[in-house]
FIKOLZA-1660 file (N, C-alpha, C; in steps of 0.1 Angstrom, whole numbers, plus 5000, padded with zeros to 4 digits):
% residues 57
   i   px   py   pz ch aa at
   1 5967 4368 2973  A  X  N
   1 5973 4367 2986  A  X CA
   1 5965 4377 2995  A  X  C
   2 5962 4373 3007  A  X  N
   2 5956 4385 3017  A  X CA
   2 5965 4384 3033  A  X  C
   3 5962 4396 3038  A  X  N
   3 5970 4396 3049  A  X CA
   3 5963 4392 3061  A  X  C
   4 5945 4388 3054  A  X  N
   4 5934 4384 3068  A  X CA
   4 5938 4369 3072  A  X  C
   5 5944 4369 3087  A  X  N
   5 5942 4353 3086  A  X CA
   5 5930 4344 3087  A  X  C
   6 5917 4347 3082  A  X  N
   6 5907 4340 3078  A  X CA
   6 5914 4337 3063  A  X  C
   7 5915 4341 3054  A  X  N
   7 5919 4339 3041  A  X CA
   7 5909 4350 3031  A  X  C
   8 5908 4343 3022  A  X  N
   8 5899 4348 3014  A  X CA
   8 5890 4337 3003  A  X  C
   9 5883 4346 3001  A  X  N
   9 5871 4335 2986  A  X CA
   9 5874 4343 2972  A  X  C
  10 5873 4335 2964  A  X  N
  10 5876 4338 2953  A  X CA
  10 5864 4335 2942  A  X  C
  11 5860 4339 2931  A  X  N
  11 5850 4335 2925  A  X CA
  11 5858 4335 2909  A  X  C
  12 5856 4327 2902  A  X  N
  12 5863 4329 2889  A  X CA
  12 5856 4324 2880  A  X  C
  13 5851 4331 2870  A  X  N
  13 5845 4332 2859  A  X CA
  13 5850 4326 2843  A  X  C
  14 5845 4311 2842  A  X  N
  14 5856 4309 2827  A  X CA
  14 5841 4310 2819  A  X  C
  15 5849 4313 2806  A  X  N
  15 5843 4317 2794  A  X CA
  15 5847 4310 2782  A  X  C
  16 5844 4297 2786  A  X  N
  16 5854 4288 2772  A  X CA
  16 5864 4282 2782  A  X  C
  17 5868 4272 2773  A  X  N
  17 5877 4266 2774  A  X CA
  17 5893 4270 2776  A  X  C
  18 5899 4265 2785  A  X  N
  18 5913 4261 2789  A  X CA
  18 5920 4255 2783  A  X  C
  19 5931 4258 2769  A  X  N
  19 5935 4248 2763  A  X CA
  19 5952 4249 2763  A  X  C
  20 5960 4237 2768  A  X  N
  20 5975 4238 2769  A  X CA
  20 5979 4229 2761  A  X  C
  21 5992 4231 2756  A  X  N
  21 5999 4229 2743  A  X CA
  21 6016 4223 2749  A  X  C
  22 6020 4218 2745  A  X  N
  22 6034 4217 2749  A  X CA
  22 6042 4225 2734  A  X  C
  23 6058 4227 2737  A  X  N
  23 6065 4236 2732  A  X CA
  23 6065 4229 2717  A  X  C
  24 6058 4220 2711  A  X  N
  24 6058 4214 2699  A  X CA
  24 6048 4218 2694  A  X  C
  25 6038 4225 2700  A  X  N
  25 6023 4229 2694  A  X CA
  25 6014 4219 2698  A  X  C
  26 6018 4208 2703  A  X  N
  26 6009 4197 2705  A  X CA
  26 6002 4196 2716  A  X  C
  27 5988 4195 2712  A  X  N
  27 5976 4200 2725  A  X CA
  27 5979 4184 2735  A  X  C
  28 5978 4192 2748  A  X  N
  28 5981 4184 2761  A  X CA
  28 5971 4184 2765  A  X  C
  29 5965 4193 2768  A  X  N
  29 5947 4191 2778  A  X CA
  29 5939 4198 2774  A  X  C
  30 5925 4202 2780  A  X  N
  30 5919 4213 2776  A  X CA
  30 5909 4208 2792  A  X  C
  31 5907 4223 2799  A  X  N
  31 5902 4219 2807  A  X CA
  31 5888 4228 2809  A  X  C
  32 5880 4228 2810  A  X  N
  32 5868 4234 2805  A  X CA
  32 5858 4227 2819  A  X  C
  33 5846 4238 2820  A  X  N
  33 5836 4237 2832  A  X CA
  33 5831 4221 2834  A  X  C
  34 5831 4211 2821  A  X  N
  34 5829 4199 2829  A  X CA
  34 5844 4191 2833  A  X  C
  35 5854 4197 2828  A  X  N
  35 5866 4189 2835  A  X CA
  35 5863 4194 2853  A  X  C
  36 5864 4207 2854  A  X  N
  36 5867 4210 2865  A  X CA
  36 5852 4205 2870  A  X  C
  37 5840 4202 2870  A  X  N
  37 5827 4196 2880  A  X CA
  37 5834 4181 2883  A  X  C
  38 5838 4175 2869  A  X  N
  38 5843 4162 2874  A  X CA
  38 5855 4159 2884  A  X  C
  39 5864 4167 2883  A  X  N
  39 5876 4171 2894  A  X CA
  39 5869 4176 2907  A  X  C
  40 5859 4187 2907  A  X  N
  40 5856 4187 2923  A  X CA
  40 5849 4171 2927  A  X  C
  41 5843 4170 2922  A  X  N
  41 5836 4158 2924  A  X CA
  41 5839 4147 2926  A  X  C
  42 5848 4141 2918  A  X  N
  42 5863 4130 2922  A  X CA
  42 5867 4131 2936  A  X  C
  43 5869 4143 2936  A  X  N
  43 5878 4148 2947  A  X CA
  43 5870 4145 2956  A  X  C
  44 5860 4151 2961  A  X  N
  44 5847 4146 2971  A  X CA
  44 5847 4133 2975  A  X  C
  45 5845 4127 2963  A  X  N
  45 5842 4113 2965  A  X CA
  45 5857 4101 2972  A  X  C
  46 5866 4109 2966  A  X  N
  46 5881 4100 2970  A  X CA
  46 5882 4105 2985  A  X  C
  47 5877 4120 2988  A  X  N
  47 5878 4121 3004  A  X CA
  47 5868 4122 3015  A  X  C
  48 5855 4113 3008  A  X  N
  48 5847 4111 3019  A  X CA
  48 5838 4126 3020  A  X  C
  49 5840 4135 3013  A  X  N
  49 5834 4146 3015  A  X CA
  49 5818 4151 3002  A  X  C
  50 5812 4156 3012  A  X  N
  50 5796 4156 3007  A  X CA
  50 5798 4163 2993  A  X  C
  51 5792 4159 2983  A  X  N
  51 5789 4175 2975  A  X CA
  51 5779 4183 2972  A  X  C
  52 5788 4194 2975  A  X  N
  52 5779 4204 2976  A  X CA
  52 5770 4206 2959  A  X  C
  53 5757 4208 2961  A  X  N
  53 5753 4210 2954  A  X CA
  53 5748 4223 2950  A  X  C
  54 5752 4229 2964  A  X  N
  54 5744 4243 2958  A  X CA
  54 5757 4248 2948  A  X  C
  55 5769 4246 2945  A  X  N
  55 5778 4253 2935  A  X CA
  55 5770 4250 2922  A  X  C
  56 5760 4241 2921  A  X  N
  56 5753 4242 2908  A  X CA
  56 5741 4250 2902  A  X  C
  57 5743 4256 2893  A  X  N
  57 5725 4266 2892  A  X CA
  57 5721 4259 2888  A  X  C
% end
């Protein structure tokens, strides 16, 4: 949260995989650097918006 009303940027660093479980132990997802490229990317494409390529090295 910031108090600038421009907002703010965030940069976040994953190191491995995202993995959730429900209360049985039983694996529900795992979300890892190609879930989320394919999620920005979806997303782009469902709203007509470019993608950016420079987010890729």
């Amino acid at each position: 949260m910031t108090d600038d009303p421009q907002g703010m940027k965030a940069l976040f660093h994953m190191q491995g995989a995202n993995e959730f479980f429900d209360a049985q132990g039983n694996h529900v997802e795992t979300l890892d650097v190609w879930w989320f490229m394919n999620h920005y990317e979806s997303h782009c494409r469902e709203h007509g918006i470019p993608i950016n390529k420079q987010l890729y090295l």
